[in-house]
C-alpha positions in Angstrom: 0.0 0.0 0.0 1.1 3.5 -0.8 1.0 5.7 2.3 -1.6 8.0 2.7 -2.9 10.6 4.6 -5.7 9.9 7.1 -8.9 10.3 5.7 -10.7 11.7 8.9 -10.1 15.4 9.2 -8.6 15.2 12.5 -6.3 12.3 11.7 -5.5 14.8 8.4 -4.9 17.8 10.6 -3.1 15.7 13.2 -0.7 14.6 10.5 -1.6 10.5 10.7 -0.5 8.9 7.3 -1.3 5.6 6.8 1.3 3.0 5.8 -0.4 -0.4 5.8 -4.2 -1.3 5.6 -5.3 -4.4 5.0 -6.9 -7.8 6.0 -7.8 -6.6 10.0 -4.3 -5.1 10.6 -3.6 -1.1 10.2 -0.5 1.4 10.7 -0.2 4.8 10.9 2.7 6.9 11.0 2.8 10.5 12.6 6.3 12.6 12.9 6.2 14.5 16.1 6.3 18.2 15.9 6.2 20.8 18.1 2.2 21.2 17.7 1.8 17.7 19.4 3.8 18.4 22.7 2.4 19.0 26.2 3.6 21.9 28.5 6.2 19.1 29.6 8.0 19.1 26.2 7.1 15.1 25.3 4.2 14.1 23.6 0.7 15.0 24.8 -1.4 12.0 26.4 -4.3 13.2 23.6 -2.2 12.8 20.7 -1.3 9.3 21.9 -4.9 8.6 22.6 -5.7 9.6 18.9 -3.2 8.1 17.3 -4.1 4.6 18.8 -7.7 5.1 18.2 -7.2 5.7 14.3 -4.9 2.5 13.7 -7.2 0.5 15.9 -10.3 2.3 14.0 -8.8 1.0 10.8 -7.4 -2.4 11.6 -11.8 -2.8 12.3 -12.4 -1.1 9.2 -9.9 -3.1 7.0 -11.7 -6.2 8.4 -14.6 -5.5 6.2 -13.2 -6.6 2.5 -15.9 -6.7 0.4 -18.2 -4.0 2.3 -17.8 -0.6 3.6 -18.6 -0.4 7.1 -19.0 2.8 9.5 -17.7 1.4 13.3 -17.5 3.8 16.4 -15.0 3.1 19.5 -16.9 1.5 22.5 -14.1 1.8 24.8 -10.0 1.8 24.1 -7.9 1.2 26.9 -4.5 2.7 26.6 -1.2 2.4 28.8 1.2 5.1 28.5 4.6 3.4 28.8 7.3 5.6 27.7 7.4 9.4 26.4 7.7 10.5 23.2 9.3 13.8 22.1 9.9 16.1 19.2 11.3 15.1 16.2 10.2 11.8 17.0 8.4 9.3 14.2 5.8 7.4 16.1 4.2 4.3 14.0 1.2 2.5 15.8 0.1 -0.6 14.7 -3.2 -2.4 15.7 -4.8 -6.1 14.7 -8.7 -7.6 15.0 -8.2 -10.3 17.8 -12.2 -10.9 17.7 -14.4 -9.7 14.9 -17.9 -10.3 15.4 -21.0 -9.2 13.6 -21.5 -6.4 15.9 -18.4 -6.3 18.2 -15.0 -6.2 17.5 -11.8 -6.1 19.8 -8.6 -5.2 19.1 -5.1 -4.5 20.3 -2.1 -2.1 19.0 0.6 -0.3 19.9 2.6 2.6 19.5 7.0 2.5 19.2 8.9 4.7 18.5 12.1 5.2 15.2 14.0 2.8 18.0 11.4 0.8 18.1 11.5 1.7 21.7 7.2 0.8 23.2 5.4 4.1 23.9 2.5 2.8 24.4 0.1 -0.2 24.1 -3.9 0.1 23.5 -6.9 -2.1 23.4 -10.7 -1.8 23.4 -13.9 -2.4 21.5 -15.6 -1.1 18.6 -19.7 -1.6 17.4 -20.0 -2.0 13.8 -22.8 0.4 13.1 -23.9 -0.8 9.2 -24.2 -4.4 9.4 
């Protein structure tokens, strides 16, 4: 897959790119700027929160091959583990463990450029459409 840039308008003004989307697993991508940064000079808790919540979004979505389906987070647990800081490249991965007709769950994680764990995520989406 060619990377590309989120499709949701936060994820687009967030900077989230998209580097692999397929078959219930999704990556994103998002070089840390100054923009992401809390008072505390690493990476705010709500970027983190995001970025998780998009790959895990579309790990659900990618599930779906032959439909489109709309799905909305439930509930996303996410464990902060490590800072990140600017000038950092942050990739987050996520994969379906459980995809059912209405309820999926999933699990991801976000490393850093040396592949260092920032932080690891999981949690529950409804599939609105099917």
């Amino acid at each position: 897959m060619k990377s590309v840039r989120d499709p949701s308008k936060f994820g687009n003004m967030l900077g989230v790119i998209f580097s692999h989307y397929d078959e219930g697993k999704c990556e994103t991508e998002l070089d840390i700027e100054e923009k992401h940064l809390n008072i505390g000079g690493s990476v705010h808790g709500g970027v983190i929160n995001a970025l998780c919540d998009i790959a895990l979004s579309g790990a659900v979505t990618s599930a779906f091959k032959d439909r489109e389906e709309v799905v909305v987070t439930l509930q996303m647990n996410v464990n902060f583990l490590r800072p990140g800081f600017n000038g950092d490249k942050l990739t987050a991965t996520a994969e379906v463990v459980k995809l059912g007709s209405k309820i999926v769950y999933v699990e991801g994680e976000i490393r850093n450029q040396s592949n260092k764990l920032i932080a690891k995520a999981s949690g529950d989406w409804y599939v609105k459409s099917s």
